[in-house]
Biopython code that builds the backbone (N, CA, C, O; Angstrom):
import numpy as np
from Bio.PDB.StructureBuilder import StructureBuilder

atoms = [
    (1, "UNK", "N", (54.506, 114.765, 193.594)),
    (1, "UNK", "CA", (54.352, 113.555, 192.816)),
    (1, "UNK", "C", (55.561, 112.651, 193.027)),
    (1, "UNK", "O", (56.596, 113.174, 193.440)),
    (2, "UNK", "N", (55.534, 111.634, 192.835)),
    (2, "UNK", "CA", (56.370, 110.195, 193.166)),
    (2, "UNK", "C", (56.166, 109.542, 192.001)),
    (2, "UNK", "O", (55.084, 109.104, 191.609)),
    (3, "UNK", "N", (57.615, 109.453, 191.234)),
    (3, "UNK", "CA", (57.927, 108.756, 189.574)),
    (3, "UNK", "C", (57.062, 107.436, 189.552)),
    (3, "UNK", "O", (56.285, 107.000, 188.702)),
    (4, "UNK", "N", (57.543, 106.858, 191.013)),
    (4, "UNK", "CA", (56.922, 105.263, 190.576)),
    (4, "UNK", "C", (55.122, 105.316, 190.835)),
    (4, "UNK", "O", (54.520, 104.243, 190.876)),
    (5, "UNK", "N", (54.536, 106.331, 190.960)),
    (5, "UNK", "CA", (53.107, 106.471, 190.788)),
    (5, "UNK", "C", (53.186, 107.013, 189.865)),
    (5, "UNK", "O", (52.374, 106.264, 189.322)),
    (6, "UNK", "N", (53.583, 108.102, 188.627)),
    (6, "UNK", "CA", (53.388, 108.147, 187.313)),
    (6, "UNK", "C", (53.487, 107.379, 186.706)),
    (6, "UNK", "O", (52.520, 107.149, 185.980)),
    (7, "UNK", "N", (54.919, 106.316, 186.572)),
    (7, "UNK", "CA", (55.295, 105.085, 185.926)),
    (7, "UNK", "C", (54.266, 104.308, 186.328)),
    (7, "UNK", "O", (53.643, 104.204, 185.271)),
    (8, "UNK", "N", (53.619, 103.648, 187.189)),
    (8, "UNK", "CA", (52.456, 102.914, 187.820)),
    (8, "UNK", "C", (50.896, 103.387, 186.686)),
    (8, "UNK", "O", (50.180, 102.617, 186.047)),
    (9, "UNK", "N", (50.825, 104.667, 186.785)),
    (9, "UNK", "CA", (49.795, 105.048, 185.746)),
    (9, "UNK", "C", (49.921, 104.907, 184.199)),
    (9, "UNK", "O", (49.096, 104.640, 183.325)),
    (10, "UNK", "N", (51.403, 105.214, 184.179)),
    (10, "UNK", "CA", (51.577, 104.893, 182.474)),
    (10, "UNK", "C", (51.497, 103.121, 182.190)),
    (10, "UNK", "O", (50.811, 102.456, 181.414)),
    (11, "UNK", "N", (52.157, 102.882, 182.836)),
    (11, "UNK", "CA", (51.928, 101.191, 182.274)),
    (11, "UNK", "C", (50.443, 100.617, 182.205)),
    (11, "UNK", "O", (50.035, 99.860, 181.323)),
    (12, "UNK", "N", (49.683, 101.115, 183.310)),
    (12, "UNK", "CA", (48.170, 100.470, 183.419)),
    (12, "UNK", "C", (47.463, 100.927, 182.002)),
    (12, "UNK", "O", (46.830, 100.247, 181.194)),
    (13, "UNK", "N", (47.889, 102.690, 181.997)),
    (13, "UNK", "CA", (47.403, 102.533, 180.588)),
    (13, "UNK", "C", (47.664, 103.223, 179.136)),
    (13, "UNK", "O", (47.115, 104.040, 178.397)),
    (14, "UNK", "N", (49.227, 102.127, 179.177)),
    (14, "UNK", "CA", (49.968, 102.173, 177.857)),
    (14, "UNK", "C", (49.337, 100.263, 177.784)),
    (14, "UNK", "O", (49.218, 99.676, 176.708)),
    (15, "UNK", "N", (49.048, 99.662, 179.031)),
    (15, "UNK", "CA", (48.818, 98.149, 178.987)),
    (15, "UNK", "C", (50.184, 97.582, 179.360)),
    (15, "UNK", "O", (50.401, 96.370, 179.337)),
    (16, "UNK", "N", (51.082, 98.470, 179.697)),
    (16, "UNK", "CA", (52.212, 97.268, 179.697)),
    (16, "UNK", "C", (52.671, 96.768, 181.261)),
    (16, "UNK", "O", (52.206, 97.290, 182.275)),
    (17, "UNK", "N", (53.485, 95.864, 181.270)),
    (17, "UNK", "CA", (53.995, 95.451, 182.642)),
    (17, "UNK", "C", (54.955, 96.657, 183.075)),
    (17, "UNK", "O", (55.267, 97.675, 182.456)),
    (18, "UNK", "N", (55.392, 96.106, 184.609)),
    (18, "UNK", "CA", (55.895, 97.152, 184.710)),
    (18, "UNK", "C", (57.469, 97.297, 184.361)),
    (18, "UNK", "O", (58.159, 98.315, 184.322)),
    (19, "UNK", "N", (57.773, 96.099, 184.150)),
    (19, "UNK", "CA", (59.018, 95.477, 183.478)),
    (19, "UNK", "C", (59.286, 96.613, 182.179)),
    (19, "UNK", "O", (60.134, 97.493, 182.031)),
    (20, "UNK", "N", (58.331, 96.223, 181.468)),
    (20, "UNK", "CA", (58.243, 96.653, 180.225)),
    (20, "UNK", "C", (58.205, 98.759, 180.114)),
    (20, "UNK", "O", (58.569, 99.578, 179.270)),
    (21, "UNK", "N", (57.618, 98.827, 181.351)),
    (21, "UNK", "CA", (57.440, 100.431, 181.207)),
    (21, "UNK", "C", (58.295, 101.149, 181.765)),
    (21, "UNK", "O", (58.411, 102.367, 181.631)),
    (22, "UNK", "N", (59.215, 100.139, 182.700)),
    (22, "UNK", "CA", (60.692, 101.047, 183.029)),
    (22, "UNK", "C", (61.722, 101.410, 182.269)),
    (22, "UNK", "O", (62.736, 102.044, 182.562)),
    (23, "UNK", "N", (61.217, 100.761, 180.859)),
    (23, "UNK", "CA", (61.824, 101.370, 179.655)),
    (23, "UNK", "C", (61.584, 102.693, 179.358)),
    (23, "UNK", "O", (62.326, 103.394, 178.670)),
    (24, "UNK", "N", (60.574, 103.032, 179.862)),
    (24, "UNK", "CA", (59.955, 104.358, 179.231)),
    (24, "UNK", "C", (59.869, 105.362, 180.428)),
    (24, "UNK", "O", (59.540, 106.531, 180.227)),
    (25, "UNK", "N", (60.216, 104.815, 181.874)),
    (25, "UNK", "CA", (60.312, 105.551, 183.502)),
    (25, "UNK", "C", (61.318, 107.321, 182.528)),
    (25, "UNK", "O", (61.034, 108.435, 182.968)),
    (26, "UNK", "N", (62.228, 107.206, 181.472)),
    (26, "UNK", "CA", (62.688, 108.497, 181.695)),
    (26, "UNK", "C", (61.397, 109.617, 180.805)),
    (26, "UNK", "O", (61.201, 110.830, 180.887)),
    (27, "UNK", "N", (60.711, 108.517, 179.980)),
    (27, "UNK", "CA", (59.589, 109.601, 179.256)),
    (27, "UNK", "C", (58.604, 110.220, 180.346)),
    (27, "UNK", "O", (58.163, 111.357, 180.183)),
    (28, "UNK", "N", (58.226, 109.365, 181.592)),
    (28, "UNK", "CA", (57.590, 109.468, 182.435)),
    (28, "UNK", "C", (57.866, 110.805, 183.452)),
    (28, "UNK", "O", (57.052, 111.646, 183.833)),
    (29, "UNK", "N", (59.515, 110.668, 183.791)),
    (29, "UNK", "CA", (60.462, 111.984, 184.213)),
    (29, "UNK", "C", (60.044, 113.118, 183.670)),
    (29, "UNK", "O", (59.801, 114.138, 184.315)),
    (30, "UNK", "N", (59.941, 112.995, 182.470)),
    (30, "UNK", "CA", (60.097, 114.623, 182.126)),
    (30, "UNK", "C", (58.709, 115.178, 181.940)),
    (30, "UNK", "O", (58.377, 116.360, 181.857)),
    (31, "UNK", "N", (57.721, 113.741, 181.874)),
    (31, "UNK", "CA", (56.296, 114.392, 181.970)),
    (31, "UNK", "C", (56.032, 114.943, 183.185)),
    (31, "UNK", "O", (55.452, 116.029, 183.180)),
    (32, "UNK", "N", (56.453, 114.226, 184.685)),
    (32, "UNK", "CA", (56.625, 114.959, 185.862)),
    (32, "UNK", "C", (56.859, 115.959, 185.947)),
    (32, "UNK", "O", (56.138, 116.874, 186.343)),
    (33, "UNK", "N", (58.418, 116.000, 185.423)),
    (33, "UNK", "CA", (59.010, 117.371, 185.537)),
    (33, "UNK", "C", (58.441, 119.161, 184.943)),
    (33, "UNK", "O", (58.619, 120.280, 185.425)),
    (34, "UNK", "N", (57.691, 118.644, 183.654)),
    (34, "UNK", "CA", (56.840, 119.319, 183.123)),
    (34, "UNK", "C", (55.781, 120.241, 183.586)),
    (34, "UNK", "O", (55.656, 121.452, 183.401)),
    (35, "UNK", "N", (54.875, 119.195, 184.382)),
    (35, "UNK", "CA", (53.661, 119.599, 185.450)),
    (35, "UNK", "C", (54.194, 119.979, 186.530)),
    (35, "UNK", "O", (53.854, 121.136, 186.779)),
    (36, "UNK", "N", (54.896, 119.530, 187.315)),
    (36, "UNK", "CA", (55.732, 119.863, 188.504)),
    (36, "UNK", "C", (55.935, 121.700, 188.192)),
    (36, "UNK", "O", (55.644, 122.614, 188.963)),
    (37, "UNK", "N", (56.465, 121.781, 186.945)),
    (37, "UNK", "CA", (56.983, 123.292, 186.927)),
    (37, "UNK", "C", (55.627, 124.205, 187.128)),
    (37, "UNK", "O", (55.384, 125.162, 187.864)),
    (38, "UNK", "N", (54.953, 123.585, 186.281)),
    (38, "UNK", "CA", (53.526, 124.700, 185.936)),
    (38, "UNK", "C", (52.729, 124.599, 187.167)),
    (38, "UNK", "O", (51.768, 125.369, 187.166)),
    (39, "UNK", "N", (52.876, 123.745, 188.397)),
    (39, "UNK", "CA", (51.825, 123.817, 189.215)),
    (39, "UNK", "C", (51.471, 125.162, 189.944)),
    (39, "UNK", "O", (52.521, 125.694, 190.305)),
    (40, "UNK", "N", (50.743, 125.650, 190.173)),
    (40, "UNK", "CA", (50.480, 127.208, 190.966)),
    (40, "UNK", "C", (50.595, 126.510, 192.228)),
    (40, "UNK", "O", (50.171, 125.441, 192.668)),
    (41, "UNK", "N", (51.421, 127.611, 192.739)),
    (41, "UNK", "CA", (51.863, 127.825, 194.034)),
    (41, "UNK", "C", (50.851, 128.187, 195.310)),
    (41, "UNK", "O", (50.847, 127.758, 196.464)),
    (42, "UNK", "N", (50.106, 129.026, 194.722)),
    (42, "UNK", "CA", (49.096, 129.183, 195.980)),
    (42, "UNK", "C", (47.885, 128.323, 195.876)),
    (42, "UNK", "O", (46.797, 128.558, 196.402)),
    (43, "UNK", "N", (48.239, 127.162, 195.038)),
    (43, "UNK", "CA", (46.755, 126.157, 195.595)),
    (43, "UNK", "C", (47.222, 124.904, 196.240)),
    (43, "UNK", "O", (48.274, 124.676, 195.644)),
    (44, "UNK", "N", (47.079, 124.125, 196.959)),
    (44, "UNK", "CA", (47.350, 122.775, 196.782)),
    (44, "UNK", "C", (46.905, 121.837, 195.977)),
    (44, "UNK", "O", (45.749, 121.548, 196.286)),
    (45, "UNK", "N", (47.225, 121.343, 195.248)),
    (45, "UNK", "CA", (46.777, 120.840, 194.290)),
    (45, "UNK", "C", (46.632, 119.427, 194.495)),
    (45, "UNK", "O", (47.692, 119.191, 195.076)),
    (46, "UNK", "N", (45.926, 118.138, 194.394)),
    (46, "UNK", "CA", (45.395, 116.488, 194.657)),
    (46, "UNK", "C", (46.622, 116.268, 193.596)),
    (46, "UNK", "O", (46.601, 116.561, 192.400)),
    (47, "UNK", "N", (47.918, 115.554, 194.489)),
    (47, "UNK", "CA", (48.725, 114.577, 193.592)),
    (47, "UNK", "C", (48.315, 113.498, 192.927)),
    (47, "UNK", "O", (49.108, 112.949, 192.162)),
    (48, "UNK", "N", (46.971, 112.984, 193.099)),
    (48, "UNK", "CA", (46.404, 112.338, 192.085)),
    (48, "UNK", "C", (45.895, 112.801, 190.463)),
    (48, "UNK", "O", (46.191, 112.241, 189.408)),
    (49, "UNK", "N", (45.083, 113.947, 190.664)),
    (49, "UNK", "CA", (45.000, 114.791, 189.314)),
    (49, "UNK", "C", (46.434, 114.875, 188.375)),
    (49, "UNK", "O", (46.739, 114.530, 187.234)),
    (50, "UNK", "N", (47.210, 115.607, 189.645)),
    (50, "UNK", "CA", (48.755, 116.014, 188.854)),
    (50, "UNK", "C", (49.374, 114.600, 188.077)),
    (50, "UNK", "O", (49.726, 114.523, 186.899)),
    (51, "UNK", "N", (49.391, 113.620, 189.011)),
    (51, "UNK", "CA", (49.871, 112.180, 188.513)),
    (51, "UNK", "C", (49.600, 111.733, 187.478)),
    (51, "UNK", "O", (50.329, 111.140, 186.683)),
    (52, "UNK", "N", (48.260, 112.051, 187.396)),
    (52, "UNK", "CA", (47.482, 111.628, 186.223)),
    (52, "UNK", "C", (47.879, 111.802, 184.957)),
    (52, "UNK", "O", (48.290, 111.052, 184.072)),
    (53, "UNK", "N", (47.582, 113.435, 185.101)),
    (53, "UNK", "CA", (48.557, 114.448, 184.030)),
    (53, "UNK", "C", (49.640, 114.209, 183.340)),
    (53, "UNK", "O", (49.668, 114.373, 182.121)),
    (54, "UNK", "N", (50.796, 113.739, 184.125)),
    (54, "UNK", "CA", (51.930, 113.316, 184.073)),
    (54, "UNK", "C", (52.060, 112.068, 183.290)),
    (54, "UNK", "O", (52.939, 111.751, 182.488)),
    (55, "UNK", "N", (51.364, 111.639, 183.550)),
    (55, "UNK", "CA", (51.365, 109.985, 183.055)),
    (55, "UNK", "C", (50.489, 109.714, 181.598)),
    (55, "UNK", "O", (50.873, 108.963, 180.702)),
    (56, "UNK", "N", (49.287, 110.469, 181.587)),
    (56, "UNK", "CA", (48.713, 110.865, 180.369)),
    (56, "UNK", "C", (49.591, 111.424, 179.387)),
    (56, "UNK", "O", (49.778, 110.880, 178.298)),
    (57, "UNK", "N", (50.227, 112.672, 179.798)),
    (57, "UNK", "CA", (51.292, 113.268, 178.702)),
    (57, "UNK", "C", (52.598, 112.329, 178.422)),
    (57, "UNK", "O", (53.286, 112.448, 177.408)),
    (58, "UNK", "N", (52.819, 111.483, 179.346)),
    (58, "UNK", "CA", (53.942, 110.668, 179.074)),
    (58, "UNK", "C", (53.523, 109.499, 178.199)),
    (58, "UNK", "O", (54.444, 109.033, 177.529)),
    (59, "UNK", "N", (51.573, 108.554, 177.968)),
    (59, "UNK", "CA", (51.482, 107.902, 177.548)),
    (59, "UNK", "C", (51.184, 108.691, 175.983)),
    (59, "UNK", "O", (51.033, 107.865, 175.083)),
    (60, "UNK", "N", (51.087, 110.047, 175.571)),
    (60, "UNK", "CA", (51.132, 110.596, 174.484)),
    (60, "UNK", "C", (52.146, 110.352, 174.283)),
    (60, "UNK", "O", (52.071, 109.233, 173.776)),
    (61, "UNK", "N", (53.602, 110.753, 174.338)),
    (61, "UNK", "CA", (54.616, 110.837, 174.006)),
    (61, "UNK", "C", (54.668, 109.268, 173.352)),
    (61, "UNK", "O", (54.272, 108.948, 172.232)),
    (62, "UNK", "N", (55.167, 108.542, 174.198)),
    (62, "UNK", "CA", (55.073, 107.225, 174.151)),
    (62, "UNK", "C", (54.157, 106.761, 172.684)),
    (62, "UNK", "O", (54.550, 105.998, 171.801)),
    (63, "UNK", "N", (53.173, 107.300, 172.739)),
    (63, "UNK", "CA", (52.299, 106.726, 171.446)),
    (63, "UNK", "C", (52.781, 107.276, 170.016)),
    (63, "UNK", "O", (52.737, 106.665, 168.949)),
    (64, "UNK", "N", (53.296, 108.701, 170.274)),
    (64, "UNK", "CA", (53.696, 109.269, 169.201)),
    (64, "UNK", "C", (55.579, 108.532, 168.853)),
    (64, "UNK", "O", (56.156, 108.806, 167.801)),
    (65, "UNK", "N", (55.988, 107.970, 169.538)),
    (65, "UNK", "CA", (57.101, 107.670, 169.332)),
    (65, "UNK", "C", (57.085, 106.321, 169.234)),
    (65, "UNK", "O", (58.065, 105.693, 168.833)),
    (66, "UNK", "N", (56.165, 105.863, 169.531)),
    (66, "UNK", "CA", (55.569, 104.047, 169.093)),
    (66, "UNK", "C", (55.200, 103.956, 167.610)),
    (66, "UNK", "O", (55.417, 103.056, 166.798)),
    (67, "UNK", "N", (54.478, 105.340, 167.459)),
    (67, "UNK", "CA", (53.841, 105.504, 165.931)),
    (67, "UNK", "C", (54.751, 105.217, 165.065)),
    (67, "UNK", "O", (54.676, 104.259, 164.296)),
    (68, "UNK", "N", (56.045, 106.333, 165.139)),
    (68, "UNK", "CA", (57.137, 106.579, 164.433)),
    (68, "UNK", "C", (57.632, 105.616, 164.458)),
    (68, "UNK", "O", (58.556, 105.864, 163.683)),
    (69, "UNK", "N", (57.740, 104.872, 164.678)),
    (69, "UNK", "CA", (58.776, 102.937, 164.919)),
    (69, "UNK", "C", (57.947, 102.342, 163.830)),
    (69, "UNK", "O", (58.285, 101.160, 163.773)),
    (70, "UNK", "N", (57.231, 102.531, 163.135)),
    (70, "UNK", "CA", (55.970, 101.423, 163.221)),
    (70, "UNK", "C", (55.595, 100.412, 164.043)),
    (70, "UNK", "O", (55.837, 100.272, 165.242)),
    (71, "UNK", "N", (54.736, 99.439, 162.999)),
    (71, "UNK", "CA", (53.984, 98.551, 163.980)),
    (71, "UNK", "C", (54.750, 97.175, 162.970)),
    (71, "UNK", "O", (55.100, 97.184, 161.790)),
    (72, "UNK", "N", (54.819, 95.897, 164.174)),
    (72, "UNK", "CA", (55.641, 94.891, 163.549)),
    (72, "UNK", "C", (54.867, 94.223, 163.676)),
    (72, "UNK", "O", (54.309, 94.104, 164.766)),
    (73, "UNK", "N", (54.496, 93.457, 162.513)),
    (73, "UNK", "CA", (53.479, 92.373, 162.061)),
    (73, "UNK", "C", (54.118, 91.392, 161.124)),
    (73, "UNK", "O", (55.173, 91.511, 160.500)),
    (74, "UNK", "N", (53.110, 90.217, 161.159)),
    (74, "UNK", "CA", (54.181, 89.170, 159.952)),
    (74, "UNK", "C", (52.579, 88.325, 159.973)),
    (74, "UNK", "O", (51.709, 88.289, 160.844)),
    (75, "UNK", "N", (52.661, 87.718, 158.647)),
    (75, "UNK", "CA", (51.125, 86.565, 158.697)),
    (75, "UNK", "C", (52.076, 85.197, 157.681)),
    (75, "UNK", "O", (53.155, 85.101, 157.098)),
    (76, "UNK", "N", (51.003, 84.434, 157.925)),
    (76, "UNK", "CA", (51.809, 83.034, 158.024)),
    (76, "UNK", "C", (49.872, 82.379, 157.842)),
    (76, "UNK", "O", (49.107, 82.027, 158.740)),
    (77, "UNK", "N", (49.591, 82.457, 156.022)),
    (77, "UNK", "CA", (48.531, 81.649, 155.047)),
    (77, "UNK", "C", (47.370, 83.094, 155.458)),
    (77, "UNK", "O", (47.360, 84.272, 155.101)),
    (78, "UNK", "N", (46.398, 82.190, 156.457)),
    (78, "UNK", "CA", (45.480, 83.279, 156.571)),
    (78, "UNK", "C", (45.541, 83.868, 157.573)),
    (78, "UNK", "O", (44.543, 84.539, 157.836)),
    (79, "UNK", "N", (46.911, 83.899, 158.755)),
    (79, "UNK", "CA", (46.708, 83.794, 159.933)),
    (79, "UNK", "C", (47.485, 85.113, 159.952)),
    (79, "UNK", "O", (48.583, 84.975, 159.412)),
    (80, "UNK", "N", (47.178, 86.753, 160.557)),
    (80, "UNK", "CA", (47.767, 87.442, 160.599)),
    (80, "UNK", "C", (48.052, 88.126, 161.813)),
    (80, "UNK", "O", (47.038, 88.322, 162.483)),
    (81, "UNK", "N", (49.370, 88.657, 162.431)),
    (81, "UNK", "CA", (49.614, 89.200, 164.149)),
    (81, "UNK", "C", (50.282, 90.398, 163.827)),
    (81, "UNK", "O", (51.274, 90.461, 163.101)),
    (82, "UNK", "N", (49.492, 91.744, 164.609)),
    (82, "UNK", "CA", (49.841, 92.617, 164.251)),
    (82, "UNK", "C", (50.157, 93.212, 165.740)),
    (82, "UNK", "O", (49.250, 93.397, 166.551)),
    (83, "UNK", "N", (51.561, 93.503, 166.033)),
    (83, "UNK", "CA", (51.449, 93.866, 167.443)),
    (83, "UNK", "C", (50.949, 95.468, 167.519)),
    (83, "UNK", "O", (51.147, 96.030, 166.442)),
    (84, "UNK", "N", (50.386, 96.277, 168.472)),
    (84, "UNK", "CA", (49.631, 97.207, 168.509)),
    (84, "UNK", "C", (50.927, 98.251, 169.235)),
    (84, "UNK", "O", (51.687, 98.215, 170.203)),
    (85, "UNK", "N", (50.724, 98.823, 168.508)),
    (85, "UNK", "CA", (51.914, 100.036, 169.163)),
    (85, "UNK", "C", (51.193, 101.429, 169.979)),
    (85, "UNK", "O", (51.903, 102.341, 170.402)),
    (86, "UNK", "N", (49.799, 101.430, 170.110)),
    (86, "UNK", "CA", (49.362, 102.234, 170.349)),
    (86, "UNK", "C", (48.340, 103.179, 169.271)),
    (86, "UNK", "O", (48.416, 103.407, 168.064)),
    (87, "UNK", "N", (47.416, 103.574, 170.283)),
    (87, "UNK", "CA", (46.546, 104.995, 169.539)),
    (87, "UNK", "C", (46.791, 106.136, 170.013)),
    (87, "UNK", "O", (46.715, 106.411, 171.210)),
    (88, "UNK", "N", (47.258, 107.269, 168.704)),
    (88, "UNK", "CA", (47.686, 108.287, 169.021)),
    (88, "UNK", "C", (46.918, 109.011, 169.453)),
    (88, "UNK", "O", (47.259, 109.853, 170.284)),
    (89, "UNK", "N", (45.273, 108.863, 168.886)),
    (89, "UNK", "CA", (44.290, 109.819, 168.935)),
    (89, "UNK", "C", (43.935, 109.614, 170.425)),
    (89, "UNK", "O", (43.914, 110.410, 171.364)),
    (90, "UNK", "N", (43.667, 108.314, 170.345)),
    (90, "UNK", "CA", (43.268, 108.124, 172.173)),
    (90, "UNK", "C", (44.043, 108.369, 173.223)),
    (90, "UNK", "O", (43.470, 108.549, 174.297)),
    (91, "UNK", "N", (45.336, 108.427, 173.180)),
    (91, "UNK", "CA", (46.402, 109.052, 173.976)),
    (91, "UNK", "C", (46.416, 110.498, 174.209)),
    (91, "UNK", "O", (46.676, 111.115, 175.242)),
    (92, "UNK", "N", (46.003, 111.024, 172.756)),
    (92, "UNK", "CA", (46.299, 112.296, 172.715)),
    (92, "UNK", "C", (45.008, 113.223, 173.735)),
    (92, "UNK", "O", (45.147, 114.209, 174.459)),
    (93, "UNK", "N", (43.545, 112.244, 173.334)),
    (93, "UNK", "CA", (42.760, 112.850, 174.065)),
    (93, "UNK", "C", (42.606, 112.040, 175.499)),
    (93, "UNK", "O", (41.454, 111.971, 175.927)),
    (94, "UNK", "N", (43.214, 111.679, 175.957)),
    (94, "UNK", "CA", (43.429, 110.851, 176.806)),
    (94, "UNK", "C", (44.207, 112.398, 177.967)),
    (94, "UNK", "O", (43.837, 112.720, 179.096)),
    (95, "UNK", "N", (44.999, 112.847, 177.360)),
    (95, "UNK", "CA", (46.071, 113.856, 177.923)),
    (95, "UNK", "C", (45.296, 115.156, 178.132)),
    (95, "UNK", "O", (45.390, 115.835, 179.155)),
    (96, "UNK", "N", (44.410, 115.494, 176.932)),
    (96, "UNK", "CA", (43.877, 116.818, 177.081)),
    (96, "UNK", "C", (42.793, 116.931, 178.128)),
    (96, "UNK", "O", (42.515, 118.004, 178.664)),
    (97, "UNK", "N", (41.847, 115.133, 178.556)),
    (97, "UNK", "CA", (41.270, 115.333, 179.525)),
    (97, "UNK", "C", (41.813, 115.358, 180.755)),
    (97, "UNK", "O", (41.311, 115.880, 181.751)),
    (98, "UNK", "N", (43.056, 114.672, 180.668)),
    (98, "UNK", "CA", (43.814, 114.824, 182.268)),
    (98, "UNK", "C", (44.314, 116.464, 182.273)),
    (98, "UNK", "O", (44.311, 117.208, 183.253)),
    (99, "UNK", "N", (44.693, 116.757, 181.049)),
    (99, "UNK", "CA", (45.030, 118.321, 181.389)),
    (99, "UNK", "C", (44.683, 119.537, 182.155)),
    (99, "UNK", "O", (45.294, 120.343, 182.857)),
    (100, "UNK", "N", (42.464, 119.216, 181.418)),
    (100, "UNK", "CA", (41.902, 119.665, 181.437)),
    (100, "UNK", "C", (41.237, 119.696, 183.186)),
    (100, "UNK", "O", (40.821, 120.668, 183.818)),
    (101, "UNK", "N", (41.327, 118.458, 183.544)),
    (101, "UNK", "CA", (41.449, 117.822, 185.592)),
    (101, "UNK", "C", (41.795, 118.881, 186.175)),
    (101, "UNK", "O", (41.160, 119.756, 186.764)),
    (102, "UNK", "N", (43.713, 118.594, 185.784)),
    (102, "UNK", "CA", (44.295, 119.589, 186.390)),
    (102, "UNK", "C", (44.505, 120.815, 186.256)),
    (102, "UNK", "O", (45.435, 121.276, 186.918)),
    (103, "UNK", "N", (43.601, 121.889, 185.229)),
    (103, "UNK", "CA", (43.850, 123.023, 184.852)),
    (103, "UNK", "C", (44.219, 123.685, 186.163)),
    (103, "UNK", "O", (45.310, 124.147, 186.497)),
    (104, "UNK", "N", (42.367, 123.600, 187.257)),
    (104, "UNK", "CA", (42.551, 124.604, 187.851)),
    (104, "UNK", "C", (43.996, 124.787, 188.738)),
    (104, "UNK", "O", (44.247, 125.926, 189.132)),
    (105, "UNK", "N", (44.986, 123.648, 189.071)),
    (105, "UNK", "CA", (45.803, 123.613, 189.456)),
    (105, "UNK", "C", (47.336, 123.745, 188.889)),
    (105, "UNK", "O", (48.289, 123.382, 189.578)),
    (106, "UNK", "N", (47.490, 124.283, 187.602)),
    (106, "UNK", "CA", (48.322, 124.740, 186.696)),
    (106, "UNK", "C", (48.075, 125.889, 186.511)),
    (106, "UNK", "O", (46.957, 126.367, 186.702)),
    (107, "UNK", "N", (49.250, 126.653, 186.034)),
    (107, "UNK", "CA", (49.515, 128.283, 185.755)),
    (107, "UNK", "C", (49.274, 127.568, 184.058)),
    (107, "UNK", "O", (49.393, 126.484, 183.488)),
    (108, "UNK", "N", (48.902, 128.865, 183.786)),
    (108, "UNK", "CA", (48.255, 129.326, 182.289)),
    (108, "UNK", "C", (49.121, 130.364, 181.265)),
    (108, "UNK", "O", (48.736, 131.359, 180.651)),
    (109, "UNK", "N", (50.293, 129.795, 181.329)),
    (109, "UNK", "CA", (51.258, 130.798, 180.349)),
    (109, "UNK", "C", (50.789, 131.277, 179.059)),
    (109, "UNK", "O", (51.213, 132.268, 178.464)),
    (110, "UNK", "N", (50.121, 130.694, 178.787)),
    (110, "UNK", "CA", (49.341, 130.616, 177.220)),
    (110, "UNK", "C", (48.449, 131.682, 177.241)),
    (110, "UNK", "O", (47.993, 131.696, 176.097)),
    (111, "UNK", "N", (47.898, 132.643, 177.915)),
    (111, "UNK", "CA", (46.984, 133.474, 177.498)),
    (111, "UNK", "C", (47.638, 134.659, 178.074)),
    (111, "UNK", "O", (48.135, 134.444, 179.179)),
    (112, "UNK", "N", (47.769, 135.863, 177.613)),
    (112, "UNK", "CA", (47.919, 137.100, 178.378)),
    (112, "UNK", "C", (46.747, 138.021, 178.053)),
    (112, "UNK", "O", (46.308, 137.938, 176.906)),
    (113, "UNK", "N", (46.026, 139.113, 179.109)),
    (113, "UNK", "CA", (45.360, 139.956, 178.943)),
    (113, "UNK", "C", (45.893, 141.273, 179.368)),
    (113, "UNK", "O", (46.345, 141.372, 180.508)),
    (114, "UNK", "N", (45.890, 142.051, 178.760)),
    (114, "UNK", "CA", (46.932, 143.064, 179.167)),
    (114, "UNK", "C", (46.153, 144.359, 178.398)),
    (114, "UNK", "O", (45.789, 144.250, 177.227)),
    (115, "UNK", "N", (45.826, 146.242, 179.596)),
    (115, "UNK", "CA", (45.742, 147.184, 179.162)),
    (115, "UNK", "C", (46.342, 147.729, 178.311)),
    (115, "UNK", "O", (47.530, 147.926, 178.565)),
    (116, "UNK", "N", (45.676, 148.341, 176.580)),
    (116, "UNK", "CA", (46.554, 149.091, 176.512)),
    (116, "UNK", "C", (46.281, 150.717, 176.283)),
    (116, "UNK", "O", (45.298, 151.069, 175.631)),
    (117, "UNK", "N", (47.038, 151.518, 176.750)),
    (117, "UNK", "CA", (47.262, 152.838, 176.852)),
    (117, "UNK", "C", (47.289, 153.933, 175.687)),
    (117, "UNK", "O", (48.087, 154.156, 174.777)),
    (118, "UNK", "N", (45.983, 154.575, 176.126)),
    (118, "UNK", "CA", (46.509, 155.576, 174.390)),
    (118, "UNK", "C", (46.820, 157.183, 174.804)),
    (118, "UNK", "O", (47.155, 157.990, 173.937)),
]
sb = StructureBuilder()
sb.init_structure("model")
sb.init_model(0)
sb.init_chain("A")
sb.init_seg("    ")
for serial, (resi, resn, name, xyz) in enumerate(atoms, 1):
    if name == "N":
        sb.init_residue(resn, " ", resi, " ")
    sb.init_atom(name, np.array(xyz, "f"), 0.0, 1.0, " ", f" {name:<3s}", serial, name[0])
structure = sb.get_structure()
């Protein structure tokens, strides 16, 4: 994977420029870095899926830490502007379907099956 194709995916869809999302290129890093670790070794895996991944979990992050800021709005008679900081829910499932892309190409730390001996 190549940062400026994760960063490239997060901005298209966090919506922002790309000005604006090189603010967020180190949230993007560690979503890389993340998937990068878990990829299984004996498949090759489509750096597009993985990218994806990366950029999905980075536009979660991003939403959950947009959340926490709030949202800055001001109205002026009947006229009200509420800037949008993001949806957590749609981010969030936004991530579990890119996850879900790249399973077969991620290791699965999360489950063990294991004999046991009596």
């Amino acid at each position: 994977m190549v940062i400026e194709d994760v960063t490239e995916r997060f901005a298209l869809m966090a919506d922002l420029s790309m000005e604006s999302a090189a603010r967020w290129k180190p949230l993007c890093e560690d979503a890389m870095a993340e998937i990068s670790r878990n990829v299984r070794e004996e498949i090759s895996a489509p750096e597009g899926v993985l990218c994806a991944a990366a950029a999905s979990l980075a536009l979660y992050r991003w939403a959950l830490a947009a959340a926490g800021a709030g949202a800055d709005s001001f109205s002026a008679g009947d006229v009200k502007v509420t800037r949008s900081i993001g949806n957590v829910a749609m981010a969030k499932q936004a991530w579990r379907e890119s996850a879900a892309a790249a399973a077969p190409y991620l290791k699965d730390d999360g489950f063990l099956f294991e004999r046991i001996c009596s």
